[in-house]
C-alpha positions in Angstrom: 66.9 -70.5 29.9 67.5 -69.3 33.2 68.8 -65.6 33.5 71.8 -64.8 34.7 72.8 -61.4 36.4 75.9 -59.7 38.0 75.9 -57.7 41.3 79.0 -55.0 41.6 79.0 -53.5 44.7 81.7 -51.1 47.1 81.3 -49.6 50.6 82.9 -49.0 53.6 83.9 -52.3 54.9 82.4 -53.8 58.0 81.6 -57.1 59.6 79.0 -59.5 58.0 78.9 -57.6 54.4 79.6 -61.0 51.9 77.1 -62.7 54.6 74.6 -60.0 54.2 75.1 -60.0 50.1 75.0 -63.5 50.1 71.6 -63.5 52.5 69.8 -61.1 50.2 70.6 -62.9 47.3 69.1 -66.3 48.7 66.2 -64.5 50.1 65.2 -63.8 46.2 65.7 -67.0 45.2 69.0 -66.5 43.3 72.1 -69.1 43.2 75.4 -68.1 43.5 77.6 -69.0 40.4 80.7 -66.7 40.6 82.0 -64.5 43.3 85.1 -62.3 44.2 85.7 -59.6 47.0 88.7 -57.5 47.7 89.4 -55.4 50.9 91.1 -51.9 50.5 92.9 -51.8 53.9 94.7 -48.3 52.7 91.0 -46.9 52.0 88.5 -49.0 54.4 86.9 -50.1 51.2 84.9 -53.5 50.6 84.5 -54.5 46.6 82.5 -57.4 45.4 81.3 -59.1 42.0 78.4 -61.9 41.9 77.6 -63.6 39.3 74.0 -65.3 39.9 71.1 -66.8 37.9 68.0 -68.3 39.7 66.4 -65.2 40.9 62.5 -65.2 41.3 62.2 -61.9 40.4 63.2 -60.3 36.8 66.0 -57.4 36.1 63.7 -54.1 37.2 62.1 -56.1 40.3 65.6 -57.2 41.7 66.9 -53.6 41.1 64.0 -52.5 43.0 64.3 -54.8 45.7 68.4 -54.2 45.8 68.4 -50.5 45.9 67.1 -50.2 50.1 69.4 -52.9 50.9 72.2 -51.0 49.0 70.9 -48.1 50.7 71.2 -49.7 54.1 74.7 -50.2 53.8 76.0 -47.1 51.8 76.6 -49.4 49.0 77.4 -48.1 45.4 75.6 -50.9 44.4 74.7 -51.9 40.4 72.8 -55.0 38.9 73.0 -56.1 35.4 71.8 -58.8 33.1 74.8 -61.1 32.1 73.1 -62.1 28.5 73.1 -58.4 27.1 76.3 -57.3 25.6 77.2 -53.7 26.2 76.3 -50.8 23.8 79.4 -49.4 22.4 80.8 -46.4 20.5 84.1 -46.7 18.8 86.2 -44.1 18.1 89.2 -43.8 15.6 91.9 -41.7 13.6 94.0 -43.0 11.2 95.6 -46.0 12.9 93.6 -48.9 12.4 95.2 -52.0 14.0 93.4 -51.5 17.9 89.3 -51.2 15.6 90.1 -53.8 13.3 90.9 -56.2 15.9 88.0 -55.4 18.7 85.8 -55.8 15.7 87.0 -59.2 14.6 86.9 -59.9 18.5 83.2 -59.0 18.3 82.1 -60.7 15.1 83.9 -63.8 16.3 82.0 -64.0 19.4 85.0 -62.9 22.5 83.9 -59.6 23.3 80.2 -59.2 24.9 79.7 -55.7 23.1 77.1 -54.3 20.5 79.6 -51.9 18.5 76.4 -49.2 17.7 78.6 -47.0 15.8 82.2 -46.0 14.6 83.0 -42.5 14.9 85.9 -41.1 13.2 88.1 -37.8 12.4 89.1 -39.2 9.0 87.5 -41.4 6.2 90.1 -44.2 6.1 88.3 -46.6 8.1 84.1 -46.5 6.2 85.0 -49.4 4.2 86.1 -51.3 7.4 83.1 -50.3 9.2 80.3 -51.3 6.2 81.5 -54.4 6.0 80.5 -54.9 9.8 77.3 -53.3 8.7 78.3 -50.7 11.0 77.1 -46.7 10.9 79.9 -44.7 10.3 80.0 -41.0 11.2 83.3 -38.6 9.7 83.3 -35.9 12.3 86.3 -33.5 11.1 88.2 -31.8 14.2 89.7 -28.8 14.1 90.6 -25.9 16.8 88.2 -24.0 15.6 85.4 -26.9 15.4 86.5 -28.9 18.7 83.2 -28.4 20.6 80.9 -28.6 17.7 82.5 -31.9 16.8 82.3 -32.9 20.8 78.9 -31.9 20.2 78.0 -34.0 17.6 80.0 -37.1 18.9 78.4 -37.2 22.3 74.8 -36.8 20.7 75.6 -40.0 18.7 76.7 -41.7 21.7 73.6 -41.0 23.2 71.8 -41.7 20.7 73.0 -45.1 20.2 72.7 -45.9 24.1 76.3 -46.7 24.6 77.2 -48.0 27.6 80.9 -47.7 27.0 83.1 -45.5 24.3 86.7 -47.3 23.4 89.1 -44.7 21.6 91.2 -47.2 19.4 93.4 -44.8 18.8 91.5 -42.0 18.6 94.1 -39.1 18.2 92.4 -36.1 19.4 92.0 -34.9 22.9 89.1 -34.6 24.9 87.8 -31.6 26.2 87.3 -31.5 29.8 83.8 -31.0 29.5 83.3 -34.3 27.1 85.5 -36.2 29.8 83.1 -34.8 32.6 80.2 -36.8 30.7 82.0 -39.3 29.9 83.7 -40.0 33.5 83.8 -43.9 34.1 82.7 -45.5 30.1 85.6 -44.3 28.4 88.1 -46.3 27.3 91.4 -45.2 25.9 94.7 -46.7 25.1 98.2 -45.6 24.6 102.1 -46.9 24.4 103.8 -47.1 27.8 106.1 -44.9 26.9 104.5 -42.3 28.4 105.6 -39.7 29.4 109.3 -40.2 28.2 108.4 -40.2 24.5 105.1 -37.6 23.9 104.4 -36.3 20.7 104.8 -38.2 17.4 106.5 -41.1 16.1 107.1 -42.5 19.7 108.6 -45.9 18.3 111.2 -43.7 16.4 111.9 -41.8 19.8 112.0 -45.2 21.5 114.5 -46.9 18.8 117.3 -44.0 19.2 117.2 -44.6 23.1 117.7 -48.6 23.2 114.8 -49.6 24.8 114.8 -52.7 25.9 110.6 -53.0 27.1 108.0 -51.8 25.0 104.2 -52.0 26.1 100.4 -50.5 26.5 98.5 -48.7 28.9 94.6 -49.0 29.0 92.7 -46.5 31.1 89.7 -44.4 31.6 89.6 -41.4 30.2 90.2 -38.4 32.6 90.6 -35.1 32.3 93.7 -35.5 33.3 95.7 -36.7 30.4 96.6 -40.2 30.0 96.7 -40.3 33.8 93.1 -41.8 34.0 92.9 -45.2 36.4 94.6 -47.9 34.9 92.5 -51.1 34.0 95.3 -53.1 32.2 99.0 -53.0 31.0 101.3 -55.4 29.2 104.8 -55.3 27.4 107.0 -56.9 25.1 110.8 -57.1 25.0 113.2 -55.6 22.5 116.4 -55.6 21.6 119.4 -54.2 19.7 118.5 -55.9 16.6 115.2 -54.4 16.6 114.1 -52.0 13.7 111.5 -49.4 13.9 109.1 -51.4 11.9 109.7 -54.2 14.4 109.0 -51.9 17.5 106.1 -50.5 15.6 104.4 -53.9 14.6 105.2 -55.4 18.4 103.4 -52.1 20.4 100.3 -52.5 17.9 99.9 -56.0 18.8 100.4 -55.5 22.3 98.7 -52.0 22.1 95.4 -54.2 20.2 95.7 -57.0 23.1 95.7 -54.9 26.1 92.8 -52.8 24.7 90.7 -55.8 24.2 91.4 -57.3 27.7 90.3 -54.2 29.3 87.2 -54.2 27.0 86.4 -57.4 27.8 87.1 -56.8 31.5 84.5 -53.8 31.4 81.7 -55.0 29.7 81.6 -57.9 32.0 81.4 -56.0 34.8 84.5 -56.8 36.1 86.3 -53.6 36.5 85.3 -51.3 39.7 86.7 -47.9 40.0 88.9 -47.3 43.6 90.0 -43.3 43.5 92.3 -43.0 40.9 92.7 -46.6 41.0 90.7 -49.8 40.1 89.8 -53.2 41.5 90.0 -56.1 38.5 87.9 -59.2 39.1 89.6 -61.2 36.2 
């Protein structure tokens, strides 16, 4: 079977760049299957996404060949092989619904990841993860044990050569330091009731005001919290009739939903980071 790779790319715009992508492409022997650009006329910034298969030359020889042509144009310019699914740490508390349905996702073939490992602050969810025959590790967080647990969870992140680290409802915050190493592969997501109902219970908080629109945010992780850039959001309406248990049950589906849209987004290499923004090839 023919492989089949996509080219992200962003730069200062200027004249001839899908021209030049496209030329370099063809001069390698590579067919053009897919392709999206977006102009940033606020920043001066050219995006791109090209989905190709073809190529005379394999992955490390068309990186090789890419990175003085990238060079050439101040590209931030990254190739990747469309076949591999993305090496990915989860990471979980004690709400479930957002890791039991990105690992259904996965087992039932919709999201290109390999889910290396399932990191967690409590033992609820080891049952869950065996019978994914997936490693498990209880990492207890305290004050007192914060950066020895950060510690421990970034060497099993690197250790597992994730590409990407989804908190599913991971309920602890990250250190700015873990952030830092972290900047650009983390995934995290949250109700959109942010900042109007912090702290716990928000679906309580949200019942006693009357909301009418409840919803997700997925975003990189930052250090600034819950203000990373914003990959994907989505709500659902409510109404007067509405219980807690109903506003509860609607933001984990849409909460489980948005989550896995951004994931899916990501590890296809369709997500480009713009400042505190980002450009979405869907």
């Amino acid at each position: 079977m023919t492989p089949t790779y996509i080219l992200t790319l962003s730069c200062l715009d200027r004249r001839g760049l899908v021209h030049a992508v496209s030329g370099f492409l063809l001069d390698h022997g590579a067919n053009i299957e897919e392709a999206a650009q977006y102009n940033d006329h606020a920043t001066g910034l050219f995006f791109m996404r090209v989905q190709f298969a073809g190529a005379e030359h394999d992955l490390a020889a068309l990186k090789a060949a890419l990175a003085p042509f990238a060079a050439s144009y101040q590209m931030d310019a990254r190739l990747h092989a469309q076949s591999a699914p993305m090496p990915t740490v989860l990471m979980v508390s004690r709400e479930g619904h957002c890791l039991n349905d990105l690992l259904f996702r996965v087992k039932s073939g919709l999201l290109p990841i390999d889910v290396r490992a399932i990191i967690s602050n409590h033992r609820d969810f080891y049952q869950l993860a065996a019978s994914y025959n997936i490693p498990f590790h209880h990492i207890p967080v305290s004050a007192a044990t914060k950066a020895q647990a950060e510690q421990r969870q970034y060497e099993i992140i690197e250790a597992e050569g994730a590409e990407l680290v989804v908190l599913a409802r991971y309920m602890q915050v990250l250190s700015n330091d873990l952030c830092t190493r972290l900047a650009g592969r983390a995934i995290n997501i949250h109700h959109s009731f942010l900042p109007s109902f912090k702290g716990a219970k928000p679906y309580y908080q949200a019942h006693e005001r009357g909301v009418k629109l409840i919803g997700a945010t997925a975003h990189y992780v930052t250090a600034d919290l819950d203000e990373g850039p914003i990959i994907e959001q989505d709500v659902a309406r409510a109404d007067h009739t509405d219980t807690v248990e109903d506003l509860t049950a609607r933001g984990r589906d849409t909460e489980s939903q948005v989550l896995a849209r951004a994931v899916k987004w990501h590890s296809e290499h369709r997500v480009l980071l713009n400042g505190h923004k980002t450009v979405v090839f869907r």
